[in-house]
C-alpha positions as CSV (number, residue, x, y, z in Angstrom):
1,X,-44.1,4.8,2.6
2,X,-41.2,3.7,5.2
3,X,-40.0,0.9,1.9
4,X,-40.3,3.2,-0.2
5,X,-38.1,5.9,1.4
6,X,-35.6,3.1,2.2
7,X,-35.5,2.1,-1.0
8,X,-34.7,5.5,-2.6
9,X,-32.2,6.0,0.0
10,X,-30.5,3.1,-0.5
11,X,-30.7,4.5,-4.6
12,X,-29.0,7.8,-3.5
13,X,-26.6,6.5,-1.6
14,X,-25.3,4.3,-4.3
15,X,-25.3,6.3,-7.0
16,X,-24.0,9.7,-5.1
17,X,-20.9,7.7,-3.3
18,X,-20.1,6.5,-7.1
19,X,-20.8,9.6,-9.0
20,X,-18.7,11.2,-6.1
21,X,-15.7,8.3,-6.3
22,X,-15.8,8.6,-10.4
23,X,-15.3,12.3,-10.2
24,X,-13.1,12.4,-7.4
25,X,-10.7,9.9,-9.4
26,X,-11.2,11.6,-13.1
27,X,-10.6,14.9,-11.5
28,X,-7.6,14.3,-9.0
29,X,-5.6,11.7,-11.2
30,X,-7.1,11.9,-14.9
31,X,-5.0,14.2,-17.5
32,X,-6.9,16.8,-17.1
33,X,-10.5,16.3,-16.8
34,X,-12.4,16.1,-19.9
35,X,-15.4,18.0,-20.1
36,X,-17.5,16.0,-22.2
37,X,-16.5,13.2,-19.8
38,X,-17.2,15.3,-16.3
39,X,-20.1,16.0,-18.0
40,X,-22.1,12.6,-18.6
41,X,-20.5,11.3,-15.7
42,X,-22.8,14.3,-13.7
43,X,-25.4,13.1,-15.6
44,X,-25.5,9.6,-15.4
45,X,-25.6,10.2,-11.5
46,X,-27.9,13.0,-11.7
47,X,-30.2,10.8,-13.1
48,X,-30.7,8.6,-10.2
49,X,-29.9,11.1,-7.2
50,X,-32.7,14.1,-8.8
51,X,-35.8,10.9,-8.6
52,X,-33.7,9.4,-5.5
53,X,-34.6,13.0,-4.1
54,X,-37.8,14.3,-5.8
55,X,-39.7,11.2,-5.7
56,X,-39.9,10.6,-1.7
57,X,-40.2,14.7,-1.7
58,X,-43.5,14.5,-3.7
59,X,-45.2,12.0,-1.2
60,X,-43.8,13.7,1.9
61,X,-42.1,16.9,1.8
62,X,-39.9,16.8,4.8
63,X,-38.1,13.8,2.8
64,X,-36.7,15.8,0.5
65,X,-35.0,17.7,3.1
66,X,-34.4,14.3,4.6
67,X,-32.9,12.7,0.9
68,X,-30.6,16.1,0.5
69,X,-28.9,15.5,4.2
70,X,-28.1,11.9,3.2
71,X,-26.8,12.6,-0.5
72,X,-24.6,15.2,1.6
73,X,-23.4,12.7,3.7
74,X,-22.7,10.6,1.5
75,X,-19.9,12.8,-0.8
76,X,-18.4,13.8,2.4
77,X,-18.3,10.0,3.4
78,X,-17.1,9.2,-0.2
79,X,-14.6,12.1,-0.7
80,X,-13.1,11.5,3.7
81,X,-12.8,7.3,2.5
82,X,-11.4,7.9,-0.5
83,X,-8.6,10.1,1.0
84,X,-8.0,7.7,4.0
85,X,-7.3,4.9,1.2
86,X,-5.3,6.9,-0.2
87,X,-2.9,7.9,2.2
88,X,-3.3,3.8,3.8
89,X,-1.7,3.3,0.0
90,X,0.8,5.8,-0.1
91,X,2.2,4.4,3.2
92,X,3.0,0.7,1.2
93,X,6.3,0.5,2.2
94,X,7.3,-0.1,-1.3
95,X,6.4,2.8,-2.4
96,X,8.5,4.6,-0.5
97,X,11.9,6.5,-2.1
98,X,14.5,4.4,-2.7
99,X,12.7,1.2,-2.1
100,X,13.6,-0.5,-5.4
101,X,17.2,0.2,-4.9
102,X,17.4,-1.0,-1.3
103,X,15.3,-4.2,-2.1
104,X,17.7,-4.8,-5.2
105,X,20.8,-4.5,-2.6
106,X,18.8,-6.7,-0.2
107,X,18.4,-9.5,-2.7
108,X,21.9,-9.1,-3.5
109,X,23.1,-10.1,-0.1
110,X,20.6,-12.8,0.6
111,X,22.4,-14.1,-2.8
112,X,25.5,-13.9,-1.3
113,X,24.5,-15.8,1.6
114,X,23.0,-18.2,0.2
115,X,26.0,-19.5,-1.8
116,X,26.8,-21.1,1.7
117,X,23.5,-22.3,2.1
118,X,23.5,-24.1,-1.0
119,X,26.8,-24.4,-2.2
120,X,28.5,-28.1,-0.6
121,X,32.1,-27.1,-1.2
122,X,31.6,-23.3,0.7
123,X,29.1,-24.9,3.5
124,X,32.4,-27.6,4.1
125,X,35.0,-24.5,3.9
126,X,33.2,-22.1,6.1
127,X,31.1,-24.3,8.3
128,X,30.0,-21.5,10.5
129,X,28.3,-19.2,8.1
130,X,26.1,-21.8,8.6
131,X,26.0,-22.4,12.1
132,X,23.4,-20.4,14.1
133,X,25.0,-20.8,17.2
134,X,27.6,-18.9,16.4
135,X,27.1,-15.8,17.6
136,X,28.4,-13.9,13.9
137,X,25.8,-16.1,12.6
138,X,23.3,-15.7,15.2
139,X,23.3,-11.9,14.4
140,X,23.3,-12.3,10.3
141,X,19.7,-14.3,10.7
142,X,18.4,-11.3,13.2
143,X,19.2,-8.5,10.8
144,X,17.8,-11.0,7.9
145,X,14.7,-11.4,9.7
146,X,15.0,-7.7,10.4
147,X,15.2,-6.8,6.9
148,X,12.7,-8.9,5.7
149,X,10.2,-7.0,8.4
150,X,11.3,-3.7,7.4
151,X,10.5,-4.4,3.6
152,X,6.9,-5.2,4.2
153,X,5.9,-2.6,7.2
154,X,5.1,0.6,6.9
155,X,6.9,3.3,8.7
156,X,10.2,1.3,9.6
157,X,13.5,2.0,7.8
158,X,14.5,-0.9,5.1
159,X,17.4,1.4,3.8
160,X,19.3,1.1,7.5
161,X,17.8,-2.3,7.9
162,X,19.6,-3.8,4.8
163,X,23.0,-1.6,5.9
164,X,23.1,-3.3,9.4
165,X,22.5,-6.9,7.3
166,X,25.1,-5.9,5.1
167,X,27.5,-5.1,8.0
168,X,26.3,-8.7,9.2
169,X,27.3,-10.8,6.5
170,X,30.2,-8.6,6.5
171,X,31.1,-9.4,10.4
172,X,30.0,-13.0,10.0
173,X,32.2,-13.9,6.9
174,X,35.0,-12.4,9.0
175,X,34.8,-14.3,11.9
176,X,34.2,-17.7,10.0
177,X,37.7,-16.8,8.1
178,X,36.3,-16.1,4.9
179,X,38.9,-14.4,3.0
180,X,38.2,-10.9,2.0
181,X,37.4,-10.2,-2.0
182,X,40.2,-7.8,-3.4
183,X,38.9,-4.3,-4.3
184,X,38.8,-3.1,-7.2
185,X,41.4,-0.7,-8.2
């Protein structure tokens, strides 16, 4: 009897946290649900949770009671891990507004910087864009680092993190005498 209830439980459990996540996800984020969809989807689980239930009821009654409490349980489980996912998801720092705009900006000034990374005739010119011990150039790789934080972590602010490493670059290309690009008119 004790396998036997542990093995329907194990059955409801299953098929009411999936029936519950199916319906959960058709109904919150479908089109609209469908009825004929809702429908089989209800059945489908129906058809494992109703035996899951009935069957351990029939041999012992206070089971039933017993199989109802867990299949409870187990949507309020479902539907409280669902939600906590959710929100752990719509934290992802790149989903946050204005992301792809600040990371295009970001990549634009890594680009610039690495021109004197990469490029021998501006690492000769400006040989302390390159120099970490300058202190210009000290600060430009603690706001890259900084940046590069703030575009993976949750709950930190890329936008002003790619603003101070702008204002980096800026400050560093100053003070290794890079001469300033004419604005446009």
């Amino acid at each position: 009897m004790p396998a036997m209830m542990l093995l329907w439980g194990v059955a409801l459990v299953l098929a009411t946290a999936a029936t519950t996540y199916v319906l959960h996800r058709k109904l919150t984020y479908g089109r609209g649900p469908e009825p004929d969809g809702v429908f089989w989807d209800v059945f489908g689980g129906m058809v494992v949770i109703l035996p899951a239930i009935l069957v351990p009821a029939v041999q012992w009654s206070p089971a039933g009671l017993i199989m109802i409490f867990v299949g409870i349980a187990t949507v309020a489980g479902t539907l409280l891990s669902v939600r906590r996912v959710e929100r752990i998801h719509a934290a992802e720092p790149r989903r946050r507004a204005g992301f792809p705009d600040d990371a295009a900006r970001h990549e634009s000034i890594l680009e610039q910087w690495r021109q004197y990374e990469l490029d021998p005739a501006r690492t000769i010119d400006f040989p302390a864009m390159t120099d970490v011990r300058t202190a210009e150039t000290a600060a430009l790789t603690r706001a890259m680092r900084e940046a590069e934080y703030c575009k993976v972590t949750a709950g930190t602010d890329y936008c002003a993190a790619v603003e101070r490493l702008a204002e980096a670059l800026a400050t560093a290309e100053r003070a290794a005498g890079v001469p300033a690009l004419p604005s446009p008119r």
